[in-house]
N, C-alpha and C positions, 0 to 999 in steps of 0.2 A: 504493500500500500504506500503509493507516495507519501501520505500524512506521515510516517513516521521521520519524514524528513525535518520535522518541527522540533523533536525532539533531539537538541543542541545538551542534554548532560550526559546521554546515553551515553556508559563507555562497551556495554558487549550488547550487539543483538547476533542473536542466533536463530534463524530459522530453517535449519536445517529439518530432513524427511519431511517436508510439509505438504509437496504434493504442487506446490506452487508453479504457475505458470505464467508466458509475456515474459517482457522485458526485465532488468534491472535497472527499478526508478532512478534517473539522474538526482532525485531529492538523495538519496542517501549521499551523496556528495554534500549537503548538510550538516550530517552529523559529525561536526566538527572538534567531541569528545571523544569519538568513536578509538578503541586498541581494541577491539574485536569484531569483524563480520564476519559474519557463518552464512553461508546462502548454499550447502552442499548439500547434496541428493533431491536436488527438486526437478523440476521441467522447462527451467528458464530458459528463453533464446533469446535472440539478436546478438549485438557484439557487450564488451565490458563498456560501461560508461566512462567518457574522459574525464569524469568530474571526481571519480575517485581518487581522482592523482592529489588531492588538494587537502585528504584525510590527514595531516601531519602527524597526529598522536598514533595510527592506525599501523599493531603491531602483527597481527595475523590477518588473512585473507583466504576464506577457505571457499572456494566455486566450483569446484569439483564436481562430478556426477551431476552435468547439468547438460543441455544442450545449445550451448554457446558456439558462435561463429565469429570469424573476425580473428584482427591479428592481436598479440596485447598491446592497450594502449601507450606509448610513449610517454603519458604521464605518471604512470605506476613508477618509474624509476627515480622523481623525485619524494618517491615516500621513505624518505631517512630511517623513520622506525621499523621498516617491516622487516621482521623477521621469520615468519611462516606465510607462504605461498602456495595454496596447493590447486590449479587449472587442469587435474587430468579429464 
């Protein structure tokens, strides 16, 4: 749900097995407290949003078991904190 882009203290959202489908709301480029997104094993497509590149606190990234297309964004490599990556 885009709305959860309002939510600027969140530091973990996890939605992972949910079943979820569509895109990856550019709002989560928002949550601008975020050191955890979980978005693994759902039915997501299109490509990764550019606007995640802009999560500076953000230390895992888990997207895995999704059906994402696209190359990874250029901006993911200005995220200084990240330390867990996982795109298979």
């Amino acid at each position: 749900p885009t709305e959860l882009g309002v939510l600027r203290n969140l530091s973990t959202l996890n939605l992972g097995w949910n079943k979820l489908v569509g895109p990856i709301p550019k709002e989560f480029g928002l949550l601008s407290n975020i050191n955890a997104l979980k978005l693994y094993d759902n039915k997501l497509s299109g490509t990764i949003p550019t606007e995640l590149g802009v999560l500076s606190n953000l230390d895992a990234l888990q997207l895995y078991d999704n059906n994402l297309s696209g190359t990874i964004p250029l901006e993911l490599g200005l995220l200084s904190n990240l330390k867990k990556l996982w795109l298979e």
